[in-house]
DRENDRENPA-934650 format. One record per atom (N, C-alpha, C): chain; residue in three letters; residue number from 0; atom name; x, y, z. Coordinates in steps of 0.05 Angstrom, whole numbers. Each point is the difference from the previous one (the first is absolute). Example, Ala and Ser with C-alpha at 12.3 -4.5 7.8 and 13.67 -1.06 7.14 Angstrom:
REM residues 2
["A"; "ala"; 0; "N"; [264; -114; 156]]
["A"; "ala"; 0; "CA"; [-18; 24; 0]]
["A"; "ala"; 0; "C"; [18; 24; 0]]
["A"; "ser"; 1; "N"; [-7; 21; -14]]
["A"; "ser"; 1; "CA"; [16; 24; 1]]
["A"; "ser"; 1; "C"; [-15; 22; 14]]
END
This chain:
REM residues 79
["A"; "unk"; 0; "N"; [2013; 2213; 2359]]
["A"; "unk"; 0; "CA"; [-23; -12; -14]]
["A"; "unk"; 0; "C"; [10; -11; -27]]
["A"; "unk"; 1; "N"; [-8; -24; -7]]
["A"; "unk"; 1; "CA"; [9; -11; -22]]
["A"; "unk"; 1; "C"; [-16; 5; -22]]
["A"; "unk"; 2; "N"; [5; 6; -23]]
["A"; "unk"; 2; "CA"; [-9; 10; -20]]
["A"; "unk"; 2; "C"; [-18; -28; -13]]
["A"; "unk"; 3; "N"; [-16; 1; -28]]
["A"; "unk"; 3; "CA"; [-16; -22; -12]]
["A"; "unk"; 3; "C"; [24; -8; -18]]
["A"; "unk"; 4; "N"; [20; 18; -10]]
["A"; "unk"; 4; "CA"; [15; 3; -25]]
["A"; "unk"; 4; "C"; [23; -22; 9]]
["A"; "unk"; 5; "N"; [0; 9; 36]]
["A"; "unk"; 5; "CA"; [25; -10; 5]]
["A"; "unk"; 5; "C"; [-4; -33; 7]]
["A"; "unk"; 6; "N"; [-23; -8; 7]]
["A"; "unk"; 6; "CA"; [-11; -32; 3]]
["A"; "unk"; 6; "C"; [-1; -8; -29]]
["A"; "unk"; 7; "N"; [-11; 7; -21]]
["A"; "unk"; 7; "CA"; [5; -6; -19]]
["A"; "unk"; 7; "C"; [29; 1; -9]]
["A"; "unk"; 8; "N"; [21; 8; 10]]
["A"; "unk"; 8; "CA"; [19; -9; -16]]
["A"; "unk"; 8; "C"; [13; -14; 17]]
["A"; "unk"; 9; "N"; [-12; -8; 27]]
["A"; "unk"; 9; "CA"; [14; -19; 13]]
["A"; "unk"; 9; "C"; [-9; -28; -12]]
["A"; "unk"; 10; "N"; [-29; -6; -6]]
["A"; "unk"; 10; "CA"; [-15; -19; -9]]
["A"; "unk"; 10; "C"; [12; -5; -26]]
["A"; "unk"; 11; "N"; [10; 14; -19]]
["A"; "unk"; 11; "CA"; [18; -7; -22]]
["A"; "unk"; 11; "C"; [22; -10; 0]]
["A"; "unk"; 12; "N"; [19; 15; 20]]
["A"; "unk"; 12; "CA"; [25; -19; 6]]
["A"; "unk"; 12; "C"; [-2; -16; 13]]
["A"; "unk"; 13; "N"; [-24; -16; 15]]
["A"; "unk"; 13; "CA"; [-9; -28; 7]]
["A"; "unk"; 13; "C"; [-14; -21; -16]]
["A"; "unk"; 14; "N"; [1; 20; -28]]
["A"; "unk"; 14; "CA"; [-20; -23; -25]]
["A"; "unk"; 14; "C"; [-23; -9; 11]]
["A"; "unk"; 15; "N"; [-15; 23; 22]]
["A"; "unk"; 15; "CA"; [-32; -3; 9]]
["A"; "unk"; 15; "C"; [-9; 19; -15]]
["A"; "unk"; 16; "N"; [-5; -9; -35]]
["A"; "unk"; 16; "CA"; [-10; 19; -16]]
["A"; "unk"; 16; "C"; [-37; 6; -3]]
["A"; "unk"; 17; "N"; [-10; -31; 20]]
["A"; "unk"; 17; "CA"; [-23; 2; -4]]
["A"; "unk"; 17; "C"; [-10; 29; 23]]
["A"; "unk"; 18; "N"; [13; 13; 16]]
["A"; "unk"; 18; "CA"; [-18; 3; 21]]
["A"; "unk"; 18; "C"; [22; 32; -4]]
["A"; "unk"; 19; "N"; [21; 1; -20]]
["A"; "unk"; 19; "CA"; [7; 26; -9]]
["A"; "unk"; 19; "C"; [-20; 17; -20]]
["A"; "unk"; 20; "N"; [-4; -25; -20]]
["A"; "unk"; 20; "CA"; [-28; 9; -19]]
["A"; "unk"; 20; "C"; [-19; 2; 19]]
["A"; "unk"; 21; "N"; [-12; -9; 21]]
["A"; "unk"; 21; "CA"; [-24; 11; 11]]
["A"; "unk"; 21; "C"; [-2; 33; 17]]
["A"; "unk"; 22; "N"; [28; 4; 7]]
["A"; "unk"; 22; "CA"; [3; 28; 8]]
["A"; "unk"; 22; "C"; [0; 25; -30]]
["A"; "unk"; 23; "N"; [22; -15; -14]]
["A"; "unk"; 23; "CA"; [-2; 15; -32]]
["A"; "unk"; 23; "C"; [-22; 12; -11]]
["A"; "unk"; 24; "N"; [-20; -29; -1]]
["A"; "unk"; 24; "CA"; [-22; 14; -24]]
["A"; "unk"; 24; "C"; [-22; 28; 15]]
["A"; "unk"; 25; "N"; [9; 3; 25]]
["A"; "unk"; 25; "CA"; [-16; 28; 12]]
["A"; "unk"; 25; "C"; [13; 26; -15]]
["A"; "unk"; 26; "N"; [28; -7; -1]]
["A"; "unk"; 26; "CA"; [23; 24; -5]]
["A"; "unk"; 26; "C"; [-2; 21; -23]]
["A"; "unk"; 27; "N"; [4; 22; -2]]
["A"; "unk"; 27; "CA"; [-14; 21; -13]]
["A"; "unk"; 27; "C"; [38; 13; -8]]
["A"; "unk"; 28; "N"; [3; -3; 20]]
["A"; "unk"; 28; "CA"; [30; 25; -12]]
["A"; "unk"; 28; "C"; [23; -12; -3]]
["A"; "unk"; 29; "N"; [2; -22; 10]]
["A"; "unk"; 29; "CA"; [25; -17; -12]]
["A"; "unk"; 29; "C"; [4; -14; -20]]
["A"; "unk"; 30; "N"; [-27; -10; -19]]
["A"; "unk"; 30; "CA"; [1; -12; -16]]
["A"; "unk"; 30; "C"; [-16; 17; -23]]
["A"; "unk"; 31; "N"; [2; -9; -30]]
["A"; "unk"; 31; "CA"; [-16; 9; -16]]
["A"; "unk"; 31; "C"; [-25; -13; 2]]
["A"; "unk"; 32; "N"; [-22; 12; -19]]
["A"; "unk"; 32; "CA"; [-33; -21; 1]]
["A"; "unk"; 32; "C"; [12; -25; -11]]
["A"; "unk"; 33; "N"; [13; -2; -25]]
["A"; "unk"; 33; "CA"; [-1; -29; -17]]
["A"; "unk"; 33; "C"; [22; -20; 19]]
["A"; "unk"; 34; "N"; [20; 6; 21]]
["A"; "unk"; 34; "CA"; [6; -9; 9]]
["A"; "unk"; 34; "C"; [-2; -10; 28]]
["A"; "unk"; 35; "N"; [-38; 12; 10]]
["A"; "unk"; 35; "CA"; [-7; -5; 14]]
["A"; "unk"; 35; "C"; [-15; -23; 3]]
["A"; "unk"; 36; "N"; [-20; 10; -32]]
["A"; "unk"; 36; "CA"; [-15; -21; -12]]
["A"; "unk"; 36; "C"; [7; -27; -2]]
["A"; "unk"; 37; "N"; [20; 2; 2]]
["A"; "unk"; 37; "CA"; [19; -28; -16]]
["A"; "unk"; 37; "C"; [9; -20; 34]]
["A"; "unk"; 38; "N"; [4; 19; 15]]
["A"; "unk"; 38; "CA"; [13; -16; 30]]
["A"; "unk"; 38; "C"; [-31; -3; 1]]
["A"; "unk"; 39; "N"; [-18; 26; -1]]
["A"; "unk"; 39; "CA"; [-35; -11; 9]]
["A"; "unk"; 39; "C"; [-8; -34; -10]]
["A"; "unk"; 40; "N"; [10; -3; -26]]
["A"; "unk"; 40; "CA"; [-3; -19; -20]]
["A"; "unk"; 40; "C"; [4; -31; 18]]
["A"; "unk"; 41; "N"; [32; 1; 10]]
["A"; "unk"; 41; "CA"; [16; -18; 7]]
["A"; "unk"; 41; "C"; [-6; -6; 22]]
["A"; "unk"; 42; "N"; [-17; 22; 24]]
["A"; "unk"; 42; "CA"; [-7; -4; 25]]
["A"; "unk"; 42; "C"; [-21; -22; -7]]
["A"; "unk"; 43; "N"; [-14; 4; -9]]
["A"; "unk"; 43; "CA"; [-37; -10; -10]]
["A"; "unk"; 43; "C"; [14; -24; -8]]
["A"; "unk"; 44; "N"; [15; -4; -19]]
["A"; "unk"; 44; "CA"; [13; -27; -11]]
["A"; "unk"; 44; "C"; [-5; -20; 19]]
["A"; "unk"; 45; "N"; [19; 9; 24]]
["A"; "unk"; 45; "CA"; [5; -13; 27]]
["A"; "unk"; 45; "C"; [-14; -15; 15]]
["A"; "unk"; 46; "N"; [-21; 25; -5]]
["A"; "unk"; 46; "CA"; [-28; -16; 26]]
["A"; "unk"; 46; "C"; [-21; -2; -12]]
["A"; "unk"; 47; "N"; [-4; 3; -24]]
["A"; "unk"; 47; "CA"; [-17; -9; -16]]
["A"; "unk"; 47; "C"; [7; -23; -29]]
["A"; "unk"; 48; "N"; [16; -13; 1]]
["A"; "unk"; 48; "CA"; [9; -9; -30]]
["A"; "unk"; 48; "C"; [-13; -9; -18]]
["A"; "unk"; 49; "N"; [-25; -24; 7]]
["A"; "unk"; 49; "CA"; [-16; -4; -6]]
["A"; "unk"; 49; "C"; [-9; 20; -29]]
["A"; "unk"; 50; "N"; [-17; 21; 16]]
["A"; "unk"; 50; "CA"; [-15; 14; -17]]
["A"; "unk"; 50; "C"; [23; 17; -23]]
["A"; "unk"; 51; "N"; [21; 6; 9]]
["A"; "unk"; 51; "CA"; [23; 10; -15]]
["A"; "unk"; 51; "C"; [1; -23; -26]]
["A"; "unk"; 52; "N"; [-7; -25; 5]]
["A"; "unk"; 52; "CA"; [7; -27; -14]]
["A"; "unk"; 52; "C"; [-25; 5; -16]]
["A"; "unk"; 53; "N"; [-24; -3; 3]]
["A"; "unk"; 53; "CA"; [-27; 2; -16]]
["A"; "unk"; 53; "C"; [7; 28; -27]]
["A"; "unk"; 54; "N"; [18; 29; 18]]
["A"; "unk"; 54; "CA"; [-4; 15; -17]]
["A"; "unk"; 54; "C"; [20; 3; -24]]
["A"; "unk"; 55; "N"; [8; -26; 1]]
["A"; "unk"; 55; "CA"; [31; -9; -18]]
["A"; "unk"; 55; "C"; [27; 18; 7]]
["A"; "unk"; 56; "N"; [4; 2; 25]]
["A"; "unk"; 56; "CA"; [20; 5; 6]]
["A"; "unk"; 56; "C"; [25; -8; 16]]
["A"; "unk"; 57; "N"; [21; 1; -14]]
["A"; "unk"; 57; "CA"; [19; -22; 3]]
["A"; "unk"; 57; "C"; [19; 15; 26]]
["A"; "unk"; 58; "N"; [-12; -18; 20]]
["A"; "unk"; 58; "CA"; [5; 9; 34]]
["A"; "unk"; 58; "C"; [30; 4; 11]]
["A"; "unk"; 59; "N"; [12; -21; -10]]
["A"; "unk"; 59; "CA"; [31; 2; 11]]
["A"; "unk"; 59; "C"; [3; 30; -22]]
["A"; "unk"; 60; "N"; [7; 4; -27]]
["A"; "unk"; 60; "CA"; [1; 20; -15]]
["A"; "unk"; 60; "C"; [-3; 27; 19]]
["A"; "unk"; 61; "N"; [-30; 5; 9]]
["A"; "unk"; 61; "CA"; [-16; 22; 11]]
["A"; "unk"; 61; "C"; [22; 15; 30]]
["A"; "unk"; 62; "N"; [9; -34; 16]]
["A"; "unk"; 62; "CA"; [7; -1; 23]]
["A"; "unk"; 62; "C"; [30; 12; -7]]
["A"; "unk"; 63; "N"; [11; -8; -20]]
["A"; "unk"; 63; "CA"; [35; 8; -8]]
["A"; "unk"; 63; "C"; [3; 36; 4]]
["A"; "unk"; 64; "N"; [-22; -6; -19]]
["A"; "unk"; 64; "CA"; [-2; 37; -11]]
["A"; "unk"; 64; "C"; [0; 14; 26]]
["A"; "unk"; 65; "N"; [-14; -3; 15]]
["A"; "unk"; 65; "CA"; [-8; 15; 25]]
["A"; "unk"; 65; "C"; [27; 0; 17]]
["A"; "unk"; 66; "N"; [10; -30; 10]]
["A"; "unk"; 66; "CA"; [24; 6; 10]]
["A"; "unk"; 66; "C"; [30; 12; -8]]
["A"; "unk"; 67; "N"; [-4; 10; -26]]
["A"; "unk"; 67; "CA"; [23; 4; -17]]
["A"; "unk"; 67; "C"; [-5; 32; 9]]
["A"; "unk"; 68; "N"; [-24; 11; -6]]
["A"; "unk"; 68; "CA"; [-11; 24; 4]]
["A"; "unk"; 68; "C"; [11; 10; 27]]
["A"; "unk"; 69; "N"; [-6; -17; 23]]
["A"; "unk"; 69; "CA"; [1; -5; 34]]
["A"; "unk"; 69; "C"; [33; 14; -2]]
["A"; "unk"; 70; "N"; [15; -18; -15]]
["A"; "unk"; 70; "CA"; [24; -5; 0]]
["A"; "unk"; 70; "C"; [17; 23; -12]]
["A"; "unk"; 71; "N"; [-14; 4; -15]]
["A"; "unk"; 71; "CA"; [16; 32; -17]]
["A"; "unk"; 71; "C"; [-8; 28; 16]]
["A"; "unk"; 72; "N"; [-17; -1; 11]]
["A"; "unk"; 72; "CA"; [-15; 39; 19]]
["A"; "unk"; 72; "C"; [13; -14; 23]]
["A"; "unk"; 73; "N"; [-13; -18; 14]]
["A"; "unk"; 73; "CA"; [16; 3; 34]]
["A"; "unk"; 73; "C"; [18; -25; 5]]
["A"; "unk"; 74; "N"; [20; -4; -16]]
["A"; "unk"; 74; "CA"; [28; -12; 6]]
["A"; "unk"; 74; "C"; [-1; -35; -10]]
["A"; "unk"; 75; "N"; [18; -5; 1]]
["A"; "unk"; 75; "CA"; [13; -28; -5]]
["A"; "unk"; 75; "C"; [-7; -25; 22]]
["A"; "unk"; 76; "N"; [-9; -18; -13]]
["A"; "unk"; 76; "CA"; [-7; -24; 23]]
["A"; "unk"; 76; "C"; [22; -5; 16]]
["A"; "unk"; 77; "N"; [3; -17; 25]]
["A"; "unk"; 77; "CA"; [17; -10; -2]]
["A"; "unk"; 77; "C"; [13; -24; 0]]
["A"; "unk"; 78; "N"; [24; -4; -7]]
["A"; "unk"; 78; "CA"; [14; -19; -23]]
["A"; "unk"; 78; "C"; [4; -26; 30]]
END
């Protein structure tokens, strides 16, 4: 049985960070809150930008953070 932890770090070393943040922002024990918040942040970015744009927030910025986050707990993109 394949784990959530373990799709998510396959989806990282594929640089499919949108759909690693959508498994992420459920996650309770792998990540901290503020660094949940923050992938939660970057997911919403994604499929919402728009409204991210109204609430003055600077989207690529939001989107970095999140995958840097992705990139530091469950492994390195790949190159």
């Amino acid at each position: 049985m394949t784990k959530k932890i373990d799709i998510v770090r396959d989806y990282v070393a594929k640089g499919d960070y949108k759909n690693a943040m959508k498994l992420v922002k459920g996650f309770t024990k792998t990540i901290g809150a503020d660094d949940r918040s923050q992938v939660t942040r970057a997911y919403e970015c994604y499929i919402n930008p728009e409204f991210y744009k109204q609430l003055g927030k600077d989207i690529d910025k939001e989107i970095a953070a999140g995958i840097e986050i992705l990139i530091r707990i469950y492994g390195q993109a790949a190159a």
